[in-house]
N, C-alpha and C positions, 0 to 999 in steps of 0.2 A: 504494500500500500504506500505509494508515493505522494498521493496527494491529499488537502483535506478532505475534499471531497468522499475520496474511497475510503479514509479512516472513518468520518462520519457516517458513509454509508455500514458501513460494519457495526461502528460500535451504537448507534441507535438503537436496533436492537437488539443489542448485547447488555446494554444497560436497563433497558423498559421490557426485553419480555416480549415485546410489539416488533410486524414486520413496518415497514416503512407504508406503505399505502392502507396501513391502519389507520393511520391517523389523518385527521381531517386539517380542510385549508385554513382552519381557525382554530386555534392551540390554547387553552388555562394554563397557566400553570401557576402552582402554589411551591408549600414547603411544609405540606400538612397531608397525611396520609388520608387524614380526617373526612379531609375535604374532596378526596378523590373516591373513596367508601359511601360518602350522601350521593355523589355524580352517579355511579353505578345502582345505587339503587333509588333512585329517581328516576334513570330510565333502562333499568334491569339491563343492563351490561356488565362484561366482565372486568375484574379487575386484573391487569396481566401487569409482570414485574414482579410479584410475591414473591421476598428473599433475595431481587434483587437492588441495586442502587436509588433507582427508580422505579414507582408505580404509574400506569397511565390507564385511563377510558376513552373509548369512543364510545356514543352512540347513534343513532336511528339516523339524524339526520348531519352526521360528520362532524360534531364539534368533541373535540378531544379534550381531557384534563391530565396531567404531569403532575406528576410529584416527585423534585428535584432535589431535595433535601433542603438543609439549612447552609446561608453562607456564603458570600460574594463567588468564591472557587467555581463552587455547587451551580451557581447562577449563570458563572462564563462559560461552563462547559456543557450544559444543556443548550444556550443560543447558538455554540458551535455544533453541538451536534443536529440541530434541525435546519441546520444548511441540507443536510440529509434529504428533506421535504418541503424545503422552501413552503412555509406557511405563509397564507394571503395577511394575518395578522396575527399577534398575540397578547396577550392580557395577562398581566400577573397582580394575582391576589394576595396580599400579605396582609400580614399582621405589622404594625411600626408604635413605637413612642413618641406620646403627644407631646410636645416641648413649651410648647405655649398654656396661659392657663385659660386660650380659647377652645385647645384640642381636649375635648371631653371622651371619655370612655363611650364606645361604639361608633364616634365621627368616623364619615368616610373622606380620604384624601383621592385628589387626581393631583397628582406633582405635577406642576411646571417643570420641574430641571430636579436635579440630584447634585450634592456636592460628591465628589469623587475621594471620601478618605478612603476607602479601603485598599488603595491599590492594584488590586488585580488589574481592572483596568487599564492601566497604565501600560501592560502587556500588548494593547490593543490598538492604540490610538497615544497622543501627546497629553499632558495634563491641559494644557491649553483649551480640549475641545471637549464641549460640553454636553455634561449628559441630559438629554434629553427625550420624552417620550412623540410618538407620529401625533402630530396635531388631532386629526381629522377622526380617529380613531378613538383619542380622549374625548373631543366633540361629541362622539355617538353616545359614548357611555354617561356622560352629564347630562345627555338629554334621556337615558333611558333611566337615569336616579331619579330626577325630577316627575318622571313619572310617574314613581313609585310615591311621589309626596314626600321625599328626602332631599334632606340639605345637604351641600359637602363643601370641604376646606381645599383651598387651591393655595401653594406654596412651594418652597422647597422641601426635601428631605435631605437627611445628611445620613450615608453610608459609609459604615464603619467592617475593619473586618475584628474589631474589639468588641468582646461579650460580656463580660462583665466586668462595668468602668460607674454602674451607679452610685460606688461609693467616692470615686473620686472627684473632689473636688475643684481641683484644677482641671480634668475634662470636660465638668459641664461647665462652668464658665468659658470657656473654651467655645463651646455650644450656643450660649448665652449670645455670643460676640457676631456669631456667624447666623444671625435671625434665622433657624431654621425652622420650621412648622415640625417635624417629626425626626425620629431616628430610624433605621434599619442597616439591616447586612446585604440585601441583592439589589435595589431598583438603579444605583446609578451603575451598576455592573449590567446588569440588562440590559439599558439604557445601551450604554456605550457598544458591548457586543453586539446590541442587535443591528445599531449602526453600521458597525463594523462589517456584519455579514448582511448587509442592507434588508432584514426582516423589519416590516412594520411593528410596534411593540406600543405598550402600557400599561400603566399599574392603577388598581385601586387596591389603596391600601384600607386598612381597618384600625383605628385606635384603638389598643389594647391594654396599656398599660400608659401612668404620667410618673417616667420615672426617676422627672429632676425633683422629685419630691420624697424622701424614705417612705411614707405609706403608699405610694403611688408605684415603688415596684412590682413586677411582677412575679405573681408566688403562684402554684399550683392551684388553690381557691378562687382565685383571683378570675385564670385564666378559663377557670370552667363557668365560672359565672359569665365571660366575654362569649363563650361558644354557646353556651344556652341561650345567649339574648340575640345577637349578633350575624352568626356563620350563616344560618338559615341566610337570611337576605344577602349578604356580601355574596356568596355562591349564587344566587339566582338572580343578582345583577349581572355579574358577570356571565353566567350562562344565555341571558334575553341576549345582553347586546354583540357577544361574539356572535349567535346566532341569527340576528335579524343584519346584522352591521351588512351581511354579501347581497342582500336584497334590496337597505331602504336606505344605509349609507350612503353617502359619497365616496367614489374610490379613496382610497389609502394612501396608496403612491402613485403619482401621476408623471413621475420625475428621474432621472438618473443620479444617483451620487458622483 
């Protein structure tokens, strides 16, 4: 295998389970097994990847969901592996921390732009050039919240490949300084790979956790309480607007990099 291309074609389904024309022209993806277990049985499909790196669905009518793991890494090497199948678009669902004390538990976010700590990135592209999600495609999704009678929070997020910094002090000041709306470990990695491998991409994230605050970390209680109130809706946004976006969208990319 000499080129990305045929690495990807291999290892895609080496890591999901899934041949390559499994999956559909519009791609979920999370970092929540959780969330790929409601997909299949919502619409009685299988879940394939069991055991391995990766879990993924398709159903009925070709939208797929991923489960990539946790972690900037995790994030670049699933947008590289779906050069594989060139999806028409993708959405990723996360969970992030609210930074602001406008980000309430269960706000949903569409990031404007990502700040690039984590590095990984950097493997991709210059620090210089920023991460961002496809306009046109966050477009869809804001109009498909609004529908549902929700509000959401438009800002940056700041991606970290650091997991546990809520005690330190001198990081969130740090934070502080750099007005971000949320934290996370993948979207400006997505962002930038998807760039990179010219896939259309974006996130709606979920506030989960306000963790410049000590009560406001996130604890195993905490987080069950976010998925009993929360997931149900964050998953069936995401699900309407990947699947309506090929029919009542406006194209995605209309452009050459």
């Amino acid at each position: 295998m000499k080129t990305k291309l045929e690495i990807a074609k291999n290892w895609l389904p080496r890591y999901t389970g899934a041949a390559i024309d499994q999956f559909g022209d519009y791609i979920l993806l999370t970092n929540f097994h959780d969330y790929v277990t409601r997909f299949a049985n919502q619409f009685g499909c299988d879940v394939q990847g069991q055991g391995r790196p990766m879990q993924a669905a398709t159903n009925s009518a070709g939208l797929s969901i991923i489960n990539f793991g946790i972690g900037s890494a995790n994030a670049a090497t699933i947008m590289d592996l779906l050069v594989a199948r060139r999806p028409k678009g993708v959405l990723f669902l996360g969970k992030c921390g609210g930074l602001k004390d406008s980000t309430e538990l269960g706000h949903f976010i569409l990031p404007i732009a990502a700040i690039r700590g984590e590095g990984t990135s950097n493997d991709y592209l210059p620090p210089e050039v920023p991460a961002l999600p496809s306009f046109k495609l966050h477009k869809f999704v804001s109009d498909k919240i609004l529908q549902h009678g929700h509000e959401y929070r438009t800002g940056v997020i700041y991606t970290t490949n650091r997991r546990v910094w809520e005690w330190d002090e001198e990081f969130k000041e740090r934070l502080r300084r750099l007005s971000a709306l949320g934290i996370d470990m993948e979207t400006a990695t997505l962002f930038i790979v998807g760039h990179a491998n010219e896939i259309a991409r974006g996130a709606l994230l979920l506030v989960s956790d306000t963790p410049m605050f000590p009560e406001g970390v996130k604890t195993e209680e905490s987080d069950k309480k976010i998925t009993q109130n929360f997931v149900e809706l964050h998953l069936q946004l995401g699900i309407e607007a990947m699947t309506e976006i090929g029919g009542k969208g406006e194209k995605i990319k209309h452009f050459q990099y």
